[in-house]
N, C-alpha and C positions, 0 to 999 in steps of 0.2 A: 743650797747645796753646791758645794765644789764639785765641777766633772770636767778631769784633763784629759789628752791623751802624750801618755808617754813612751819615750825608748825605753826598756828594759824587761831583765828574765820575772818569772814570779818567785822564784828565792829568794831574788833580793828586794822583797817589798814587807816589810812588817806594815803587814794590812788585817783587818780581824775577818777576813774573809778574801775567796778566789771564787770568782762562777764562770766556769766553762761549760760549753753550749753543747752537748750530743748529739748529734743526728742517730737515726735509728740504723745503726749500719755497725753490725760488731765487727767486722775489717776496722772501720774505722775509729771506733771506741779504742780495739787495741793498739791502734797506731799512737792514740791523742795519749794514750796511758804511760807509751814508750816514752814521752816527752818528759813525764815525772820523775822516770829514774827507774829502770828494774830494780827489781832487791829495795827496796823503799816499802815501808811500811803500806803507803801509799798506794803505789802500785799494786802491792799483795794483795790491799782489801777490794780495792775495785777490781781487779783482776777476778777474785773470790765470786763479788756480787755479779759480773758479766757472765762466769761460767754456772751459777744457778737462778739466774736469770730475774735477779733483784732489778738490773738496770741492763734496760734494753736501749736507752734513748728514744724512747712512744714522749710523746706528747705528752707536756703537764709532769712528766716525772721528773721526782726530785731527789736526790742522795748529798747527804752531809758525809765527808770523811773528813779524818782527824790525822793531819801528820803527826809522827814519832819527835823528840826532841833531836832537834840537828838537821830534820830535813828540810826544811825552810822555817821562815822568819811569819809566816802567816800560820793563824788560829786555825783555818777550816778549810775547807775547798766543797764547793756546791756545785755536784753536778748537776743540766738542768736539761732534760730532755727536750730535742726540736723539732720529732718527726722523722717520718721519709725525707732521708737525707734531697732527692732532688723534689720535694714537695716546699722547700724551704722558703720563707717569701720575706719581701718587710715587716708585714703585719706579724708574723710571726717573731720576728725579729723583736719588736715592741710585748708582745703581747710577755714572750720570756725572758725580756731583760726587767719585764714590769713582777715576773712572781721571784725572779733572782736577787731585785733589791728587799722586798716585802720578804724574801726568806731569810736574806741577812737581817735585818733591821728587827725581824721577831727572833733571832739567833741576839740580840742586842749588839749588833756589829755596828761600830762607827766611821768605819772607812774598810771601802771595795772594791777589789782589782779584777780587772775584768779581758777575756781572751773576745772578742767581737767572731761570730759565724761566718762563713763562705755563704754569699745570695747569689746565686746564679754568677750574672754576668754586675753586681752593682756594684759600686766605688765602696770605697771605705767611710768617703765623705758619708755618704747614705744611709750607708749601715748603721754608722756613730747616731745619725741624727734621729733616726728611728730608734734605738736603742736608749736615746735621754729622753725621746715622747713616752715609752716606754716607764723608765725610772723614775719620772717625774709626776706624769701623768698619775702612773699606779701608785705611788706614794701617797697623793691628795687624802687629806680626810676631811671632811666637816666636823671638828670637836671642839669647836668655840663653845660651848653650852655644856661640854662635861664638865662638870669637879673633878678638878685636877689632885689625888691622892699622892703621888708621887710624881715625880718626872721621869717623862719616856725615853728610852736612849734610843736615837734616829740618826739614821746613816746621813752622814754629816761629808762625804768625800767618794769618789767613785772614781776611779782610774781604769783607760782603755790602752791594753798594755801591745806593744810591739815587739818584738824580741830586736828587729831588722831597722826599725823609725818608719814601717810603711804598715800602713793597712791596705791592701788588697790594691794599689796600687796607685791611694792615696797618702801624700807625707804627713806627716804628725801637724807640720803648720796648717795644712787644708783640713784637716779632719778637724784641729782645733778651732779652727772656724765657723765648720759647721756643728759644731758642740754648742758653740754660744750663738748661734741663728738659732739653733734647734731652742734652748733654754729660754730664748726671747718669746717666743710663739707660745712652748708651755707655758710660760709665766702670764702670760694672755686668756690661755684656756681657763688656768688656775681662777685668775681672775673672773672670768666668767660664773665659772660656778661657785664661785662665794657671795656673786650676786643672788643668782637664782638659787643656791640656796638660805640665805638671808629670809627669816619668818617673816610674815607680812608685819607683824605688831613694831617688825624696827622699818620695815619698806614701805615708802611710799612713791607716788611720780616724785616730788619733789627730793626724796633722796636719791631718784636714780639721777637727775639734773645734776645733783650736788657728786656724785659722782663721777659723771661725765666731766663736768668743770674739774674736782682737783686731777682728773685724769690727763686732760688737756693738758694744763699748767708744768704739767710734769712731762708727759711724754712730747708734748710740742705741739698742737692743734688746738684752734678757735671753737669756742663751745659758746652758743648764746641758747638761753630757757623762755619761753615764753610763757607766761602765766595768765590767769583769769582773763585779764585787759586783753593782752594781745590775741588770745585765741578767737577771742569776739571779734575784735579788729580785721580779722583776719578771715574770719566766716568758718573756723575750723571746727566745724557743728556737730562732725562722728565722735571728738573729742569732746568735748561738751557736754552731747548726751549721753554717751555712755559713763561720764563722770557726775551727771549731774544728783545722785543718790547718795555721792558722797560726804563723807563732810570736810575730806582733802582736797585739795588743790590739784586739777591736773597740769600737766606739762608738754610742751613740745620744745623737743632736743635738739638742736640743730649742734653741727660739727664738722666741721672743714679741716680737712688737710691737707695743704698745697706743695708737696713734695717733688712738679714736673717739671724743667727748664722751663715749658712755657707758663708762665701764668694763666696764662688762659686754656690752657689746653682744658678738653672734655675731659671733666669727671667723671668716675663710676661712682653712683649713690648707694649705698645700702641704704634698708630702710628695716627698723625694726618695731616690732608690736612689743606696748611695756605695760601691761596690763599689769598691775604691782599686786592683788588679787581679784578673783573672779568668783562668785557667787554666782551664776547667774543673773543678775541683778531680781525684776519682777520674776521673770522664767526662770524661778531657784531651780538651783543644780539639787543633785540629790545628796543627803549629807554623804554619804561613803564615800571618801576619795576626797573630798573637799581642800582636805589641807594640804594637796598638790598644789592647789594652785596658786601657792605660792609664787610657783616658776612659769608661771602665764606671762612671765616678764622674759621670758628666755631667750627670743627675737632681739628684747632690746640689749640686753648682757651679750649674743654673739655681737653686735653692732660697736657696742658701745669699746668690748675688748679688743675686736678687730681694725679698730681706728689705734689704739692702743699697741696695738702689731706690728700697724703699720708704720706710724710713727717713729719708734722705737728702732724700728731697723731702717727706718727713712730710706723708703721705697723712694722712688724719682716717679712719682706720679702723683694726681688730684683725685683725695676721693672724700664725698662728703656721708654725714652717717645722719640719721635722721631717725629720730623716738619719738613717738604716740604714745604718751605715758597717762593712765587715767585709774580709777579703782572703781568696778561695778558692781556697787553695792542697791536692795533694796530697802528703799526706803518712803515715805510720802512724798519724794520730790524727785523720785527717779524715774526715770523714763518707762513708758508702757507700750506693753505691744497694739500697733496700732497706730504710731505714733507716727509723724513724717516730718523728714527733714531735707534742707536744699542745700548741696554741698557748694564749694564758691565755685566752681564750672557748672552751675548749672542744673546737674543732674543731682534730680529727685528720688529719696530710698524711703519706702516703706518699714521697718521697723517692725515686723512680724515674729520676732524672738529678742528679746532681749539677752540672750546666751549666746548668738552672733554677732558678739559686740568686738571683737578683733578685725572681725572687716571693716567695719563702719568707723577705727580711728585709725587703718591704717588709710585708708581711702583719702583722709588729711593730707597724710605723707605723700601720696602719690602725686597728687595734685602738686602740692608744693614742688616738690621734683623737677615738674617742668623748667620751672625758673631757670634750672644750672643746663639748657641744654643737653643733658646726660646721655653718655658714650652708651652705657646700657645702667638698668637699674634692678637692682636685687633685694624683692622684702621677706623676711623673716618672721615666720610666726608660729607659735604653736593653736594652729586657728581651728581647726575641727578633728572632733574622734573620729568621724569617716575616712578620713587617713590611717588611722592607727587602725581601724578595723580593716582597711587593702590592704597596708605595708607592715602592720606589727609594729615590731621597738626594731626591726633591722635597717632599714632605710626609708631615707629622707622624699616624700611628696616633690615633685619640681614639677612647673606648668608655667607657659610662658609666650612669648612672642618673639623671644632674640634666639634664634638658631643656632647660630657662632658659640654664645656662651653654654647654651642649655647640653652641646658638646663637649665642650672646655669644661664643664662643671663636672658631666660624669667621667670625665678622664682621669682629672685630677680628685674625684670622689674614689674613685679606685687604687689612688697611687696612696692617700692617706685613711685610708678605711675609713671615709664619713660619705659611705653612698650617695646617690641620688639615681632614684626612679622618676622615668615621666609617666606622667598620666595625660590625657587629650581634655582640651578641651572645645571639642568640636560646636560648632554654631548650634549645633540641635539641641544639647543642654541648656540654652539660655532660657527655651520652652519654661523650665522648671522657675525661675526666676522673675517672671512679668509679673507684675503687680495689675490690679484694677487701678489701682489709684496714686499712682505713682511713675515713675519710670525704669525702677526697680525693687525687689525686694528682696530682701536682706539672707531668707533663707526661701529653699527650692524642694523643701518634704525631704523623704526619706532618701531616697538613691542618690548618689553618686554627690554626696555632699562635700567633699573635699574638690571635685571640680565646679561645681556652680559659686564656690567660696570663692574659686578663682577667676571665675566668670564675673562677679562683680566685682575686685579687684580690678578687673579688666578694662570696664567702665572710665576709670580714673587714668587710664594711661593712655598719652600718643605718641611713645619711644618705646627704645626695647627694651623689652623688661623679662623677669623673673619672677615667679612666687617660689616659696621652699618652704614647706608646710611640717615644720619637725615637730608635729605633738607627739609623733610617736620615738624620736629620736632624740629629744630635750632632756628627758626623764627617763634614768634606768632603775628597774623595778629591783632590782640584784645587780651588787659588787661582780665584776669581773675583768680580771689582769688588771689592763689600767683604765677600764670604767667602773667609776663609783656607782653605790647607790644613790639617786638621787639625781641634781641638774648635773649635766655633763659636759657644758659648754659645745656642743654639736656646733660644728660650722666654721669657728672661728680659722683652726687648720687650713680648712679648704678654702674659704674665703681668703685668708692672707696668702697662702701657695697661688690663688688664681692671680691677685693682683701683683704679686710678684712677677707670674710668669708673664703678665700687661706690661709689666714696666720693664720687661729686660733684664730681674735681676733674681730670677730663680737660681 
């Protein structure tokens, strides 16, 4: 999709569509209406609908009107309700330029002109860029697998219209800047969720590998895949086992990006979980819901996109992305509860569920980590429902040992609406985790399972690090504005916004 921002009126745009933004404020409604022209067909009907109280500007509401012949060069005008005019925010900003395009686009509009809202005190750059996460995001469908009857008509062009060449106190070249950051980052998220939603029948570790690689090649970053050979080589045993049921091949992802003057400068690592499906392995899951788990790879799709991100907008910084990519299936040669394994630092895990098998190959990744001396390191998983039973589907698990970031993340969680709550993990939970016969075990019983997941995460690290436990946050159960049903690429946003703001080029 084309999205510019231009000088000019909305009369003289033959566009098949205008969506102007309401606030809930009928001073105001009448003021924005004076702009159409009194005596205008235009004016008359929404004048009509303000005075019997069709449109208010509330939240979510929508009105289509129809200019007369002669009054402009445009098909429709979409008004789109934005609230208590000073309740106004970014996310709102996104959430209505996401039902504004979705109303043109089912009106079968191909190109949309658009007035951008007043946010407080934020630039215009800002506004724009929220407004393409917005149109971009909410547009996503997953309909690779429909039969295609006819062809869809999709808004194919969007214009952010200025009367003056300034939005709120950004010039048309800055805003147009930030149109195509903003569209780079979508196109990442996008990407994400065509991973995670990819059926397992076409995914496996070795497509996510094969991924990563034509990804690299294009956007600019080093991918190397280790296979069967190397992970033994290697001692990388949580991968392994929990792959060993399969009858696919697992992988580990490795993925460099060196974008800092210094070569050597410290890295930030992500690390994500690529579980391409999850059965339970031996500890079968229960069939209801099973065909979620698809997206048990969802850690490694924000990883994998966020290198992608970065890249692409060639951040001036080092960061490496690192995937445990494995398939936990049951079968005669899969691992059992019971079982014990020695990761290459040493430490001994127990193996008492085979359904906590996201710890046991992220634990790989961690270790490896060490190697890059890393500035701090952030992993990625959708690792347990005891998260989703704390936080819901609204926000993101976070649990850690780096202070600075675990700061820096819910800042920047709140500036892109992709949350983060912390949970403690205080020394007294590790109680739940001792093993007899080991030095640790793999699961801690019932309570407070999303922090003893993290607890032995924990194990495996001597830098700062990060967990971000998005089971509840990967997966939206119901379409809404610009979240689909389905994977939702969570994180990728926030991850690329932090490492921007790392490198000085927010």
């Amino acid at each position: 999709m084309k999205i510019t921002a231009q000088k000019g009126n909305w009369k003289n745009y033959q566009a098949d569509a205008l969506a102007c933004f309401q606030p809930e404020d009928k001073k105001w409604l009448e003021s924005s209406l004076e702009y159409y022209g009194k005596g205008t067909a235009l004016y008359t009907t929404a004048s009509g609908m303000i005075a019997n109280g069709d449109m208010a500007g509330k939240k979510e509401e929508q009105i289509v009107l129809y200019p007369s012949n002669g009054e402009a060069k445009l098909k429709r005008v979409i008004l789109i309700g934005m609230g208590k005019h000073g309740d106004i925010t970014l996310e709102k900003v996104r959430r209505a330029a996401a039902r504004a395009a979705k109303k043109a686009q089912t009106l079968k509009s191909k190109s949309l002109t658009m007035y951008l809202p007043r946010v407080g005190r934020k630039t215009g750059e800002q506004i724009a860029a929220a407004a393409v996460e917005g149109i971009l995001l909410g547009l996503y469908k997953f309909d690779k697998f429909f039969k295609k009857e006819e062809p869809l008509t999709k808004l194919e062009s969007v214009i952010f219209l200025s009367d003056d060449g300034k939005i709120f106190g950004s010039t048309i070249a800055q805003v147009s800047k930030s149109i195509e950051r903003a569209q780079t980052i979508c196109d990442a998220v996008i990407f994400a969720r065509m991973m995670e939603n990819e059926p397992s029948n076409n995914k496996f570790p070795e497509t996510l590998a094969n991924w990563a690689s034509e990804t690299g090649k294009k956007s600019g970053f080093k991918v190397t895949a280790f296979g069967p050979a190397e992970l033994r080589k290697n001692n990388m045993v949580g991968i392994i086992a929990v792959n060993q049921g399969s009858e696919k091949e697992a992988r580990f992802i490795i993925m460099e990006y060196k974008g800092a003057k210094k070569a050597d400068a410290q890295p930030y690592v992500l690390i994500g979980k690529g579980i391409t499906f999850d059965t339970g392995g031996i500890s079968l899951k229960p069939a209801a819901g099973m065909g979620d788990m698809k997206s048990d790879m969802s850690g490694a799709a924000t990883v994998i996109a966020t290198m992608k991100a970065v890249s692409d907008l060639k951040l001036p910084i080092n960061v490496v992305g690192l995937v445990s990519s494995a398939e936990n299936m049951p079968s005669g040669s899969a691992t059992r509860p019971g079982d014990i394994i020695t990761y290459a630092n040493g430490v001994s895990a127990e193996i008492d569920n085979t359904d906590a098998e996201g710890r046991l190959v992220l634990a790989d990744a961690l270790i490896w980590a060490q190697k890059y001396n890393p500035k701090s390191v952030i992993d990625l998983a959708t690792l347990t429902g005891a998260c989703v039973v704390a936080l819901g589907h609204v926000t993101t698990g976070m649990m850690g040992t780096d202070n600075a970031m675990k700061t820096k993340l819910k800042k920047i969680g709140d500036e892109v609406y992709e949350r983060v709550c912390e949970l403690p993990i205080y020394e007294e939970y590790e109680e739940l985790i001792k093993s007899d016969v080991a030095d640790v075990k793999n699961v801690g019983g019932r309570w407070a399972g999303a922090i003893t997941a993290a607890l032995f995460l924990k194990k495996f690290t001597d830098y700062p690090w990060i967990h971000l436990d998005i089971a509840g946050t990967a997966r939206s159960e119901a379409a809404s504005d610009y979240i689909p049903k389905g994977g939702t690429g969570v994180a990728v946003r926030l991850l690329t916004e932090m490492l921007a703001e790392e490198s000085g080029k927010k």
